[in-house]
Every structure is written in structure tokens, then in C-alpha cells.
DRENGU-111866 format. One record per residue (C-alpha): residue number from 1; y negated, x, z negated. Coordinates in Angstrom, 1 decimal, padded with zeros to 4 digits. Layout:
BEGIN
[site NUM; [Y; X; Z]]
...
//
This chain:
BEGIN
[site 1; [000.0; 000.0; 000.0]]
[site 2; [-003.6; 001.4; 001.1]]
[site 3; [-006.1; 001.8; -001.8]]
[site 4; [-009.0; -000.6; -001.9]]
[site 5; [-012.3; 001.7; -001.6]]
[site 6; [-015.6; 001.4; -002.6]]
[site 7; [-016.6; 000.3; 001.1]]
[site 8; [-014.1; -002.6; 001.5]]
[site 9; [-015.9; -003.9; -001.8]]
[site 10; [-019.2; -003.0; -000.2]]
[site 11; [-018.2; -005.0; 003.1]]
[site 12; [-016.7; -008.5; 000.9]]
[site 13; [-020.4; -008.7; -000.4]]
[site 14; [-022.8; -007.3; 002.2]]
[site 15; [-022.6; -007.2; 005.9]]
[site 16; [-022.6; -003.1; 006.4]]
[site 17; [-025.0; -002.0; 009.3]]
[site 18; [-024.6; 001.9; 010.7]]
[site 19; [-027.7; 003.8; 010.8]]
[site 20; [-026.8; 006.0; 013.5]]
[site 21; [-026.3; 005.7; 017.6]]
[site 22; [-023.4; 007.5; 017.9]]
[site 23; [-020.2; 005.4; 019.1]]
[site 24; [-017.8; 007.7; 017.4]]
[site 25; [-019.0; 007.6; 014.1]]
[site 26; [-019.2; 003.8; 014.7]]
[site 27; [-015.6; 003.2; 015.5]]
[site 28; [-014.6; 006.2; 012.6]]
[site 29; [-014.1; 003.5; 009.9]]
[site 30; [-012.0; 000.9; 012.3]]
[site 31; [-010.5; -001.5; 011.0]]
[site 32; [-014.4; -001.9; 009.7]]
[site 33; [-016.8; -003.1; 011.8]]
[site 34; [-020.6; -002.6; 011.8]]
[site 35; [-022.3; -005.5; 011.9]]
[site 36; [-025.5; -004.2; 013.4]]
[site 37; [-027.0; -001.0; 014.7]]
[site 38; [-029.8; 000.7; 013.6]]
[site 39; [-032.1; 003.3; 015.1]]
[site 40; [-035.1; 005.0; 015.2]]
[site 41; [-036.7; 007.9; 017.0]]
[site 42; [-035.4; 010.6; 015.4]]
[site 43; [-031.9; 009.4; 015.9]]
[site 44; [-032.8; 008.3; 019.5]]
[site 45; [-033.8; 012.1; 020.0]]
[site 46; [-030.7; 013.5; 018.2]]
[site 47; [-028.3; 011.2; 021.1]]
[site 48; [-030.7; 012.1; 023.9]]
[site 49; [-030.2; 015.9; 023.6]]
[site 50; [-026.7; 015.9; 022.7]]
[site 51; [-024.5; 017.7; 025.2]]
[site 52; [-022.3; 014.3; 026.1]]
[site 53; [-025.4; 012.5; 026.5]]
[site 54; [-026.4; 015.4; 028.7]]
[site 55; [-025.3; 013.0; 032.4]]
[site 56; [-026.8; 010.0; 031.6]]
[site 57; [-029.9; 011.6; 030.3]]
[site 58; [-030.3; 013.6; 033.7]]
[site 59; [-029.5; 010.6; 036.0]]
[site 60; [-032.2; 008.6; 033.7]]
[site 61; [-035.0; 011.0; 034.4]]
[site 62; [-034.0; 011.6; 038.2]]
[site 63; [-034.4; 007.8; 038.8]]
[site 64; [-037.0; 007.3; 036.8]]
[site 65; [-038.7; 009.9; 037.7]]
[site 66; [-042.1; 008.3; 039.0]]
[site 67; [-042.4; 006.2; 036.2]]
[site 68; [-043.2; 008.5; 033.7]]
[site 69; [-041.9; 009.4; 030.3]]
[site 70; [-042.4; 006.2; 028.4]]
[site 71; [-040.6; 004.3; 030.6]]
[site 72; [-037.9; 006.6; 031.1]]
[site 73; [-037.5; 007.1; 027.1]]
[site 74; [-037.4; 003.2; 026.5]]
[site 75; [-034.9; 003.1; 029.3]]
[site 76; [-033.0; 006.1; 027.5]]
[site 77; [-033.4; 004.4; 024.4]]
[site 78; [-031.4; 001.1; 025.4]]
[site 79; [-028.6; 002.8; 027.8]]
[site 80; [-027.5; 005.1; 024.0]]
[site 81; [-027.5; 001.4; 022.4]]
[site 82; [-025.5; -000.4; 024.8]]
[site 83; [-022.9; 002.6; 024.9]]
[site 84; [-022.7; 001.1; 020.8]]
[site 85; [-023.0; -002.7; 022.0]]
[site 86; [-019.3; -003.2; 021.7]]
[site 87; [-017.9; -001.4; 018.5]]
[site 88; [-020.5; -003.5; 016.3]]
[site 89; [-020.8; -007.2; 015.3]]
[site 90; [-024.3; -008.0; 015.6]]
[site 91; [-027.9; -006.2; 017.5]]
[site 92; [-028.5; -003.1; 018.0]]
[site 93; [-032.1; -002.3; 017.2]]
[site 94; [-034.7; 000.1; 018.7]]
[site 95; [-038.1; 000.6; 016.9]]
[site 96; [-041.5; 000.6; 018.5]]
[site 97; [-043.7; 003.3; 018.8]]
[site 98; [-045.5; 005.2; 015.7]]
[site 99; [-048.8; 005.8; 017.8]]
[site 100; [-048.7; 001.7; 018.5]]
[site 101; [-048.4; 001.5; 015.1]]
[site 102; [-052.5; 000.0; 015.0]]
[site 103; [-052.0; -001.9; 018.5]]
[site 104; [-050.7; -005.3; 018.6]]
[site 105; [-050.8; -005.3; 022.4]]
[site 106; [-049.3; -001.8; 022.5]]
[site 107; [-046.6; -003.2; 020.4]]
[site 108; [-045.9; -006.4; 021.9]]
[site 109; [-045.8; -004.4; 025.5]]
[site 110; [-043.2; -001.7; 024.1]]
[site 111; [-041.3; -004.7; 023.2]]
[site 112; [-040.8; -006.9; 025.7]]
[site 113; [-040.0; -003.0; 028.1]]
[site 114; [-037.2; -002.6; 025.4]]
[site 115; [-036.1; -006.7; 026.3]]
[site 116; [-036.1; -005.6; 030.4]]
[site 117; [-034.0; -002.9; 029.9]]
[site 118; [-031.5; -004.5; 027.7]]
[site 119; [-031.7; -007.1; 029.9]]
[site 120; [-030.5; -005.1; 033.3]]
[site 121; [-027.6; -003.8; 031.1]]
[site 122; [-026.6; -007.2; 030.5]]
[site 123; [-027.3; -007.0; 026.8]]
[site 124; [-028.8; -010.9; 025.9]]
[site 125; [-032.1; -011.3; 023.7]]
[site 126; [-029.8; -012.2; 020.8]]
[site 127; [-028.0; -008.6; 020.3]]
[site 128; [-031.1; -007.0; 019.9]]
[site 129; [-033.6; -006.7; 017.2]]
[site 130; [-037.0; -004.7; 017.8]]
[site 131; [-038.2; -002.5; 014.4]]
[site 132; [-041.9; -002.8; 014.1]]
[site 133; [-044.3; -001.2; 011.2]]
[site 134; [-045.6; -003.2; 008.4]]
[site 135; [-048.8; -002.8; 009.7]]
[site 136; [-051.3; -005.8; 010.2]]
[site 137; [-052.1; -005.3; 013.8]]
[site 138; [-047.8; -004.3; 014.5]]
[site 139; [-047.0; -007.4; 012.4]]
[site 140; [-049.4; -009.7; 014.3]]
[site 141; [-047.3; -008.7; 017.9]]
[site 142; [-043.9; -010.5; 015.9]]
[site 143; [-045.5; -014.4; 016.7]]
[site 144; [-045.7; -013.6; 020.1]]
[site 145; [-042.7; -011.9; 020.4]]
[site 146; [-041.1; -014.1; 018.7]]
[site 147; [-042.0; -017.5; 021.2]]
[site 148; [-040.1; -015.0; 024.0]]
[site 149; [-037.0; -014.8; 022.3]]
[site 150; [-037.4; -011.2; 021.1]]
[site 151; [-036.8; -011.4; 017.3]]
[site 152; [-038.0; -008.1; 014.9]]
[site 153; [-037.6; -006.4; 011.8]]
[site 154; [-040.3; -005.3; 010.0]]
[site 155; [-040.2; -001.6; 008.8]]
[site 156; [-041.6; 001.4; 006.7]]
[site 157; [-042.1; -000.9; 004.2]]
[site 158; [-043.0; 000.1; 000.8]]
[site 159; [-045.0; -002.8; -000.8]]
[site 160; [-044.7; -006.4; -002.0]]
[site 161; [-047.8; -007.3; -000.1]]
[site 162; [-045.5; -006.4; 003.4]]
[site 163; [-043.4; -007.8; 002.6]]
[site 164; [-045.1; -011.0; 002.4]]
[site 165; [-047.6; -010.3; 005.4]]
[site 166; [-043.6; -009.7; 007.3]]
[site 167; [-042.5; -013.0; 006.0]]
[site 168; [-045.7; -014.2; 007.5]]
[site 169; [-045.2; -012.8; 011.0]]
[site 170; [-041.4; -014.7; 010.8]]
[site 171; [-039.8; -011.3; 011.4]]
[site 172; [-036.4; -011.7; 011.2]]
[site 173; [-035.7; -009.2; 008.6]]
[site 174; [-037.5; -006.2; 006.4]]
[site 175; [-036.2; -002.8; 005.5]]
[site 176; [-037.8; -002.0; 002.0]]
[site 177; [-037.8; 002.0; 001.4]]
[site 178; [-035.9; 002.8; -001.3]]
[site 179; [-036.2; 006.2; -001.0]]
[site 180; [-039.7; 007.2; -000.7]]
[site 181; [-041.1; 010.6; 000.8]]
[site 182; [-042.5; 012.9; -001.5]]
[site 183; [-040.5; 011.6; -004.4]]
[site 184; [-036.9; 012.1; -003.1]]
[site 185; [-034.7; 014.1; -006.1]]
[site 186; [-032.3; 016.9; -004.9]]
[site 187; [-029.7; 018.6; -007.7]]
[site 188; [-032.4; 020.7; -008.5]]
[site 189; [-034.2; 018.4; -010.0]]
[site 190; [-035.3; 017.3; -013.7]]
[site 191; [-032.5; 015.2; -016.1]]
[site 192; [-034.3; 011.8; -015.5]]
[site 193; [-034.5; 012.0; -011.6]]
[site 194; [-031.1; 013.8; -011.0]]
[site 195; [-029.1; 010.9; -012.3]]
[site 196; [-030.8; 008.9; -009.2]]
[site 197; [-028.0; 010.7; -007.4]]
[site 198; [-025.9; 008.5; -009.2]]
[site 199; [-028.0; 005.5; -010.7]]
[site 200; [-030.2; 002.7; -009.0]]
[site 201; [-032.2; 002.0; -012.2]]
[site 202; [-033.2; 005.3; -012.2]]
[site 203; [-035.2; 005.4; -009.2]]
[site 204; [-038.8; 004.2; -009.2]]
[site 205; [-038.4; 003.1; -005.5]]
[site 206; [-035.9; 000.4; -006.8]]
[site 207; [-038.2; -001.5; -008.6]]
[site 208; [-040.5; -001.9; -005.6]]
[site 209; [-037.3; -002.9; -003.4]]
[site 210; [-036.3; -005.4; -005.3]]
[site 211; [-039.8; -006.9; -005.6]]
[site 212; [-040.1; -006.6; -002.4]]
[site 213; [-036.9; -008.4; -001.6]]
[site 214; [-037.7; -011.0; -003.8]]
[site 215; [-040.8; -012.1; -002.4]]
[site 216; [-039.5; -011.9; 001.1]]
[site 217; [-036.5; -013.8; 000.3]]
[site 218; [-038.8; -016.9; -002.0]]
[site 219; [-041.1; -017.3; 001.4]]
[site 220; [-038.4; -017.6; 003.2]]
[site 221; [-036.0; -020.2; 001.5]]
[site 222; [-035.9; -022.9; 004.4]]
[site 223; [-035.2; -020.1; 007.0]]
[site 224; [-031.9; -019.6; 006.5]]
[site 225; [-031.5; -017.2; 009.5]]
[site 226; [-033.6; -013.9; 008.0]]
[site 227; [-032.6; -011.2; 005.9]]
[site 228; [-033.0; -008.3; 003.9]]
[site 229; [-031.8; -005.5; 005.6]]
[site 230; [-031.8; -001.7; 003.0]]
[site 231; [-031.8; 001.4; 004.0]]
[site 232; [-032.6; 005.0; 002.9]]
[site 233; [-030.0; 005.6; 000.8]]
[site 234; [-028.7; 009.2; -000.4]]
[site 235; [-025.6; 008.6; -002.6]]
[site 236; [-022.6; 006.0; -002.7]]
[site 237; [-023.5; 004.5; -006.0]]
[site 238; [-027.1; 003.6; -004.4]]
[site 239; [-025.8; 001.7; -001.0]]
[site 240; [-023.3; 000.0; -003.8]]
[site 241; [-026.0; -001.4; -006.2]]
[site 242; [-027.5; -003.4; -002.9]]
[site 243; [-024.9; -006.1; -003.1]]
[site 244; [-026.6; -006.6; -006.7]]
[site 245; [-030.1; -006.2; -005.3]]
[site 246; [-029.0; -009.5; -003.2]]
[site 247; [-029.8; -007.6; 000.0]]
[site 248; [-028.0; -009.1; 002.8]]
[site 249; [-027.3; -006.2; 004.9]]
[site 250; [-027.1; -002.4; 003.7]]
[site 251; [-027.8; -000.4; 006.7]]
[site 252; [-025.7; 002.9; 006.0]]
[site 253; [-025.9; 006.5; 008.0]]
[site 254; [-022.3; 008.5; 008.5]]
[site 255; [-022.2; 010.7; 006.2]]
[site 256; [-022.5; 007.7; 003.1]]
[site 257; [-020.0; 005.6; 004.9]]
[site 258; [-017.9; 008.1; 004.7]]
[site 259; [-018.0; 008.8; 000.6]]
[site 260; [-017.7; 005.0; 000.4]]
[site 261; [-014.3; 005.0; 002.5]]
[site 262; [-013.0; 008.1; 000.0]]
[site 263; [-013.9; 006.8; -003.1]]
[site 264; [-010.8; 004.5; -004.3]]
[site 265; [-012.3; 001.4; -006.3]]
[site 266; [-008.9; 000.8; -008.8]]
[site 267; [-009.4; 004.9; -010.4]]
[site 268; [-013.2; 005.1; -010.1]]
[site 269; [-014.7; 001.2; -010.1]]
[site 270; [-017.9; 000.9; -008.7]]
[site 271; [-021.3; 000.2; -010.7]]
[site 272; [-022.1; -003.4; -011.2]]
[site 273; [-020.3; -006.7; -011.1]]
[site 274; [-017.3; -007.2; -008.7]]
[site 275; [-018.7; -011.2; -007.5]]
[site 276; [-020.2; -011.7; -004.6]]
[site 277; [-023.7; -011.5; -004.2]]
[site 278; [-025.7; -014.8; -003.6]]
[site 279; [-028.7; -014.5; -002.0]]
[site 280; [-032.0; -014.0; -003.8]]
[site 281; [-030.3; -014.2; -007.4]]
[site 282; [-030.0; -010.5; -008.1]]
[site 283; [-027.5; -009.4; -011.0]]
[site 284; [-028.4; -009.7; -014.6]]
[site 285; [-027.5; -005.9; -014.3]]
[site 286; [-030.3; -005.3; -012.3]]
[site 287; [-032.5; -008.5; -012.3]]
[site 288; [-035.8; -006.7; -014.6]]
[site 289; [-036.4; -004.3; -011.4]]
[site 290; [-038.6; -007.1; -010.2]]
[site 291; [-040.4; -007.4; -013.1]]
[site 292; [-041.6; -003.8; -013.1]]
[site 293; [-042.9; -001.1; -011.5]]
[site 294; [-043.3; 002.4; -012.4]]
[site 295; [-044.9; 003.4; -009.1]]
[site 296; [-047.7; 000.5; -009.3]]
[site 297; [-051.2; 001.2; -010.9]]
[site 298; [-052.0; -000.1; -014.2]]
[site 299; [-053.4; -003.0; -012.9]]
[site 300; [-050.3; -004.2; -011.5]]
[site 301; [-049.8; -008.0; -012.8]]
[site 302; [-046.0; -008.5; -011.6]]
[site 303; [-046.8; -011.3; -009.3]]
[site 304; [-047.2; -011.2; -005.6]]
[site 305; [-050.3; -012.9; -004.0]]
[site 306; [-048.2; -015.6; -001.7]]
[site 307; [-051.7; -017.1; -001.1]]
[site 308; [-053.0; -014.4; 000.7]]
[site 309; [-053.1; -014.6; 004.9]]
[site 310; [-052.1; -011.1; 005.1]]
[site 311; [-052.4; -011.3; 009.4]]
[site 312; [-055.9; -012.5; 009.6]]
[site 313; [-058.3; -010.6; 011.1]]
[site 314; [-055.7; -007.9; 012.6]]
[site 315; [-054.3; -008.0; 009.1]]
[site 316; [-057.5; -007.0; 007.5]]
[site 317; [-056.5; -008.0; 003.7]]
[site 318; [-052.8; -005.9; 004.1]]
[site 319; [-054.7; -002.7; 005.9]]
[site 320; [-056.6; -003.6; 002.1]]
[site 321; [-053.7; -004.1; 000.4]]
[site 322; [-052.1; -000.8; 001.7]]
[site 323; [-055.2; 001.5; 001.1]]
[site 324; [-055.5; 000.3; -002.6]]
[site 325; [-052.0; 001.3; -003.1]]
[site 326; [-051.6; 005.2; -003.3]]
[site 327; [-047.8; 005.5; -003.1]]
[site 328; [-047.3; 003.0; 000.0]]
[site 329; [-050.6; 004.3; 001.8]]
[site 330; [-048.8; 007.6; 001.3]]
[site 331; [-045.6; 006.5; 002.6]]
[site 332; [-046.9; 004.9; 005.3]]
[site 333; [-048.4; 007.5; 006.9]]
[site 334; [-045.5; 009.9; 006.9]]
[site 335; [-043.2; 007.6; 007.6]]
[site 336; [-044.9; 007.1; 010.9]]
[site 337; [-046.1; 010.7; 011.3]]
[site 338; [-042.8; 011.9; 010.6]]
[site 339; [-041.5; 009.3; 013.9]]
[site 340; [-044.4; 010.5; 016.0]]
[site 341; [-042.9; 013.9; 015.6]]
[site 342; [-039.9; 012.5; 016.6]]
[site 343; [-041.4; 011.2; 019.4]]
[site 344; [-043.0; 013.9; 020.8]]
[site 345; [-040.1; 015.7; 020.6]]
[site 346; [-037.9; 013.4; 022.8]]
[site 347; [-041.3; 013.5; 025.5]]
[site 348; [-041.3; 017.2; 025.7]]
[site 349; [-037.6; 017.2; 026.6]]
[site 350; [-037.9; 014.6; 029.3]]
[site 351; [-041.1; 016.3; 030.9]]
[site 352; [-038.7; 019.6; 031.1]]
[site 353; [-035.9; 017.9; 032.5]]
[site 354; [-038.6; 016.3; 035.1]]
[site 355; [-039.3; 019.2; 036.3]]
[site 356; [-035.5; 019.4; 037.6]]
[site 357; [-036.4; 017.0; 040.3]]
//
């Protein structure tokens, strides 16, 4: 008899997303399934320049050749996801550009290029899933996407109030940040912030996910269809606690899905209760995280504003809401200078292999 591990408990609570594009790390854990598939432009890059990538990357270029680099990376970009499209459940998801991270027409038109070439690979509106920022002006482009069909996620998220302003701009889903830059713990570090290695109340990030979740999930009571999708995680224990956090998806990269499939569940049990999760009731294990946050100023009442129109304006009172709050204005910004790196890094390569041609 096979052990039970830690990720078939994971799986019979959460529906397990792969944060990575390649297809043989997602068929590794078969019998398991993904359900969706995550990406972003670091991980777009990584598949672009890898050596059995290296054919369809050079035929992309050559035929796309006098449309320039944009067009030839989103048209990169989906040909790597629909190599995945059959070995996972659910969408495969591309995210938007970093530098359109302050244009909702930039953002809606990266979109709907992303839709077109899914489209001519036969992959339909409803396998895909578009990651935008939680910005106002990116968040405003989800409406309009949305009345075409094209659904989003809303991402480098690190605050309640984007949470709401994403609830607002009916995005199918929010990735909170768990893990945020700047304040990530290695071995190295101090007593208190080593056992985050191995403890989800230990982490200041936590507190802000699940207050994030929690708002997200109260706006969105009647709309049955959206859902919290985690991610950033840098230990088993951590992708475990999410069942508890009432996420609905844990979106998990290679290397943790493969601790999770080692670890049996009868000699080491995993943290937490063994029941199912049920959405937007957290564990009593973990329930105070909402009620408290170390990473807040000490003005921080516990409540989120639901009465605020966060899009207005180009999402004047969130670009507000962000700058008033040093640890998600930080985040923010190297989140998405971090992905414009990325970025750049995947143009450079496809303006040297243009010059092959």
C-alpha cells in the first residue's frame, strides 16, 4: 500500500496549481493533476531560452519577424502554455506587462493580443486567465476585459485595500503575497523568523494574506465562481497552512511539490486540522491572522474600508491607499521592477535571435 503524503492531503482540500511552464515537471506528480497554470515573465524567459524550447523559439522569431518583439514574445508566451494545456485541469495564465502596469489601455491591448494568440492555437477564452497588477489604472482594464470573455487575476498584491479595489474590478481571482521582498528569512536568519521556514504564524506576510483573503472573499459572497489563488511559498508546511487560510487554490513551484510528495502524512502529520477547508471560514488554528497585523502602521483599525470606490478616477483612492502604506508601496514596486527585468531580458534575446533572419 502507497503512503498517503502531505500533497494528497493538500489536493482533498485545495485545488493545487503549478507555478512553472515546464510540461515535465507538470506531469512529474501523475497521477496528480494541476489544476491551473501559472506564469509570469521570469518563468516565460526561463522556457524561452531553454535549449528544447530552442525550435519553436527560432521558428517564432523568423515568422514574426516584421512584427517586432512584443508581438513575437506574446506569441512566445502562449505557444510555451499551450505545450502545458493538456497535462493541467483548468487555465493556463500569462501576466501582462510591468511597464503597463500604470496604463489601462496598455493593459487591456496586451490582453486581448494574449486572447488572439491562444485563440489561433485553438485554446478557448475559458482555459486562460490573464495576471494583471493591483494597480488602479491595471485593475480598471478587468471590466472591459471582462465584457469580451477574457477573465483576470489580479496580482502583486500585498494590501487589503487591493484586494477590495480587485473585488471591485470582478477579477476572477487575487494572488496575495505571502512572501514579501525584503523580508524573506533564509537559515541564517534570527530564532523568530527562522521558524517561518517551518510556521505560517510566524510570518508577518500571513497576517496580511489572510486579511486580504477575507475581504476578497466577503465582497464576493454571491459570485460563486472567484477565488483566492496563494502563491509565494518557500517551505512545505507554508503551502500546507493554505487549506486553513481558506484559499481556494495554492499555486505551488517544483521544487515545493516535490517535498510535499516526499513527506509521508501517517509518520510526520501535517500542521493544522485534517477537514476540509470551507471557504471564507478560516481554521480556529489560524483564524486571529485577520485580526492583526504586524506589518501595518499603528493606525491600522483591523477593518477594511468596503465603502471606498477604489477604481474611480484611474484608481485614485488605491494609488492613495498604496503610497500610505510603506510595506506594499515597497512591494509593489519590486515586484514589478523585478518582472520588467525579466522582461527585458526575454527582448534582448529575441532582438539577437532577429538578427538570424
Amino acid at each position: 500500500m502507497s503512503k498517503v503524503t502531505w500533497l494528497d492531503k493538500l489536493q482533498e482540500q485545495v485545488n493545487i496549481d503549478i507555478d512553472c511552464m515546464d510540461p515535465a515537471e507538470a506531469k512529474r506528480f501523475l497521477p496528480f493533476k494541476p489544476h491551473d497554470q501559472t506564469s509570469n515573465q521570469r518563468l516565460v524567459y526561463e522556457q524561452m531560452i531553454s535549449p528544447e524550447n530552442r525550435g519553436l523559439f527560432l521558428k517564432t522569431v523568423e515568422e514574426g519577424k516584421d512584427e517586432g518583439w512584443e508581438i513575437i514574445l506574446d506569441r512566445t508566451s502562449a505557444l510555451l502554455c499551450a505545450k502545458n494545456i493538456d497535462n493541467i485541469q483548468g487555465r493556463v495564465l500569462l501576466q501582462t506587462s510591468a511597464f503597463h502596469a500604470y496604463d489601462t489601455g496598455k493593459v487591456v491591448s496586451q490582453a486581448r493580443s494574449y486572447a488572439r494568440e491562444f485563440e489561433k492555437l485553438g485554446i478557448s477564452k475559458d482555459r486562460i486567465c490573464i495576471k494583471i497588477p493591483c494597480t488602479g489604472p491595471a485593475l480598471n482594464a478587468s471590466p472591459i476585459l471582462l465584457k469580451e470573455g477574457i477573465c483576470t487575476l489580479g496580482t502583486s498584491l500585498f494590501s487589503v485595500a487591493q484586494a477590495i479595489a480587485a473585488s471591485q474590478a470582478e477579477t476572477l481571482s487575487i494572488s496575495p503575497t505571502t512572501t514579501f521582498l525584503g523580508i524573506i528569512p533564509t537559515e541564517s536568519s534570527g530564532p523568530i523568523l527562522k521558524t517561518r521556514l517551518s510556521n505560517i504564524l510566524c510570518h508577518p506576510g500571513s497576517y496580511k494574506s489572510s486579511t486580504s483573503t477575507n475581504a476578497f472573499e466577503k465582497r464576493l459572497v454571491r459570485r460563486n465562481h472567484s477565488s483566492n489563488q496563494q502563491g509565494s511559498f518557500i517551505s512545505a508546511r507554508e503551502a500546507m497552512a493554505m487549506a486553513e487560510l481558506s484559499c481556494d487554490h495554492a499555486t505551488i513551484p517544483e521544487d515545493i511539490l516535490l517535498q510535499l510528495s516526499l513527506l509521508d502524512a501517517e509518520a510526520s502529520p501535517p500542521p493544522g486540522s485534517d477537514t476540509h477547508r470551507k471557504i471564507g471560514t478560516p481554521s480556529q488554528r489560524l483564524a486571529h491572522l485577520a485580526k492583526v497585523d504586524p506589518l501595518a502602521g499603528p493606525d491600522w483599525s483591523g477593518l477594511p474600508a468596503l465603502d471606498i470606490d477604489y477604481l474611480a478616477d484611474n484608481g485614485a483612492a488605491l494609488t492613495e491607499a498604496i503610497t500610505a502604506d510603506t510595506v506594499t508601496k515597497r512591494g509593489l514596486d519590486q515586484a514589478l521592477e523585478a518582472f520588467k527585468a525579466n522582461e527585458l531580458q526575454s527582448r534582448e534575446a529575441i532582438e539577437k535571435a532577429l538578427k538570424l533572419f
